[in-house]
C-alpha positions in Angstrom: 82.2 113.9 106.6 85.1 113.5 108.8 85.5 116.2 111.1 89.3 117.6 112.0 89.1 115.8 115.6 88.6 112.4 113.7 91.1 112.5 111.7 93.6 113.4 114.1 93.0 110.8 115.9 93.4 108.5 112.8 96.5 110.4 112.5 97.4 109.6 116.3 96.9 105.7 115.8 98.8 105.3 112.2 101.9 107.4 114.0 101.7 104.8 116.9 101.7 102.0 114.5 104.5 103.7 112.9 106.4 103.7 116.3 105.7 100.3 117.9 106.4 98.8 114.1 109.5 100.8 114.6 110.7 100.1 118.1 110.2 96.3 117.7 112.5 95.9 114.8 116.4 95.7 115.4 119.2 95.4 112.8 122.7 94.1 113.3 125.5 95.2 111.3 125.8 92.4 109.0 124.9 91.6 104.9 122.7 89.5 106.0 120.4 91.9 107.3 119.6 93.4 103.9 116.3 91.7 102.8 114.5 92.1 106.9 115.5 95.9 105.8 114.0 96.2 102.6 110.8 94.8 104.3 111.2 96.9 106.8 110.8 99.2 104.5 108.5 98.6 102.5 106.1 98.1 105.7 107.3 101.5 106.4 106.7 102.8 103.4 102.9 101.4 103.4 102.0 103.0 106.7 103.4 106.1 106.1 101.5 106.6 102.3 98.5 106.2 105.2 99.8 109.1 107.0 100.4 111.3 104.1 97.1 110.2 103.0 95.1 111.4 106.3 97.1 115.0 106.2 96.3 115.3 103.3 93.1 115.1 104.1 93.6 117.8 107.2 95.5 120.1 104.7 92.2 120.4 102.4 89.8 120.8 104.9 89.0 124.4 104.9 90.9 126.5 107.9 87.7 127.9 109.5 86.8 124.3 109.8 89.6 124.0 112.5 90.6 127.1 113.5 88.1 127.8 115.7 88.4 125.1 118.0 90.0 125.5 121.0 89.3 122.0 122.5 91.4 120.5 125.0 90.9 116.8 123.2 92.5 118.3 120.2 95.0 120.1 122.0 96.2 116.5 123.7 96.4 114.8 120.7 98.5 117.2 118.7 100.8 116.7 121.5 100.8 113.2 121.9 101.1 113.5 117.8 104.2 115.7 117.9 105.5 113.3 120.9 105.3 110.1 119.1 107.0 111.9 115.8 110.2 112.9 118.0 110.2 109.3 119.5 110.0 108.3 115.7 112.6 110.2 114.5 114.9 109.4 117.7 114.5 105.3 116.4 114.9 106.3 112.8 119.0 107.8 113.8 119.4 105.1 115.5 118.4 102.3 112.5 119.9 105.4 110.0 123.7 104.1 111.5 123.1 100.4 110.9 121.7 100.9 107.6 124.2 103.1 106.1 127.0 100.8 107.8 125.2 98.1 105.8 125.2 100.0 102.8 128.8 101.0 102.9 130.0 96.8 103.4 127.5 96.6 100.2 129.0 99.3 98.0 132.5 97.3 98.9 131.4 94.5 97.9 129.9 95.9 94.6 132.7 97.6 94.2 134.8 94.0 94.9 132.6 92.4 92.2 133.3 94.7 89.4 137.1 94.7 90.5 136.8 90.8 89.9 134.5 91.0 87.1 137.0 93.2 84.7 139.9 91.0 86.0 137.6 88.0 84.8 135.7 89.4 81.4 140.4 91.1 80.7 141.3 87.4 81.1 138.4 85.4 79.6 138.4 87.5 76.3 141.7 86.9 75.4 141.2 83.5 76.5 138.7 83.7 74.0 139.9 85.0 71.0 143.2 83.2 71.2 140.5 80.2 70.9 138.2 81.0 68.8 140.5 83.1 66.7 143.4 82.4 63.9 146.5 84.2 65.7 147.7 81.1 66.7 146.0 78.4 64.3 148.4 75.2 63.8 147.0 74.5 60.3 148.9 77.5 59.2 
């Protein structure tokens, strides 16, 4: 059984991971960007169902398991924990700007396409039913 000191420390290293996977990757404010985010991500995403999965594991160990130790080891990491989760947050605000910036030049383009896309489908159906149809059949 893992004991409450173990998994903190498991805790400890997926949080670093979390943070150096964080820190290494920049973003520049272009469309171009958009699939290196969405793996981004996704990597993201993977390391931190490992973190939910190992406080989980915390949160159902029973409290008298824990509460009674007063350990300086455990003491350090929860620090070092809650320091890495600040420096975490502090990346995510900055990457939060470039991504929304990203997501705002996509929503204008989307919004661009559809523009184009009515103008298109407006002028290609009549196109198309003056064709196809009998309104202006010669034989007549």
């Amino acid at each position: 059984m893992e004991t409450y000191l173990d998994l903190l420390k498991q805790k400890n290293t997926i949080l670093n991971e979390i943070f150096e996977y964080t820190k290494s990757k920049t973003f520049k404010k272009d469309e171009s960007e958009i699939d290196r985010i969405v793996y981004y991500l996704n990597n993201r995403e993977k390391m931190y169902d490992k973190l939910f999965y190992i406080e989980n594991k915390i949160n159902t160990l029973k409290k008298e398991n824990f509460n009674n130790i007063l350990h300086k080891e455990v003491d350090d990491i929860i620090k070092k924990n809650d320091i890495i989760i600040n420096n975490i947050i502090i990346l995510d605000r900055e990457k939060k700007e470039i991504m929304e910036s990203i997501l705002k030049l996509l929503k204008d383009n989307i919004k661009s396409v559809k523009s184009m896309s009515k103008v298109n489908n407006s002028y290609l159906g009549t196109y198309e039913n003056i064709v196809a149809g009998s309104l202006f059949d010669s034989s007549r």
